[in-house]
C-alpha positions in Angstrom: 106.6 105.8 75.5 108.4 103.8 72.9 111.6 105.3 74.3 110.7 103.8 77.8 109.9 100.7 76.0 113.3 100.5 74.1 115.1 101.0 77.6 113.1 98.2 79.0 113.6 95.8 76.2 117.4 96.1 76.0 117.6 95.8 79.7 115.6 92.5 79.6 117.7 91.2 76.3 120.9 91.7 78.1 119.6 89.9 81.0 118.8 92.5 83.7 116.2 92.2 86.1 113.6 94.8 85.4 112.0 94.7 88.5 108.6 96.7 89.2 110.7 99.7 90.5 112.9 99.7 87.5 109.7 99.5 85.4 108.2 102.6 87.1 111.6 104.8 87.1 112.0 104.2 83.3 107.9 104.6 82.9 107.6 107.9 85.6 110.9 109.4 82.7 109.3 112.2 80.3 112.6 113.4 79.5 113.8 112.0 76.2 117.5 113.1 76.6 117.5 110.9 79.9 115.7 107.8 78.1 118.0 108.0 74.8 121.2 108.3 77.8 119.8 105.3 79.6 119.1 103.6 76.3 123.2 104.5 75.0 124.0 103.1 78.7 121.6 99.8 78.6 123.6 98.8 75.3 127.0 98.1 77.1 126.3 98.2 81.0 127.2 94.9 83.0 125.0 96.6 86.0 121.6 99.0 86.3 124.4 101.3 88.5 125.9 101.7 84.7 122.7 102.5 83.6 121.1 104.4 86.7 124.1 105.2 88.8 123.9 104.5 91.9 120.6 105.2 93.0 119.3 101.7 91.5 
């Protein structure tokens, strides 16, 4: 959980839109290798495609 919540806050401090179905992808995420990845991403993307790929 605080993993998911890390993702979320750095998303929302760089200004992304974490939207209700970003909120639920990052939420639905057990894996901690995927959250620490999106997490390493958040820091430095200038879109949720950097962070996501292109499925967001």
């Amino acid at each position: 959980k605080e993993a998911a919540a890390s993702v979320r806050r750095v998303l929302a401090l760089r200004g992304f839109d974490v939207s209700d179905e970003v909120r639920d992808r990052v939420e639905a995420c057990h894996n901690l290798a995927t959250l620490h990845d999106w997490l390493d991403k958040a820091v430095t993307a200038t879109t949720l495609d950097d962070v996501f790929g292109a499925e967001e």
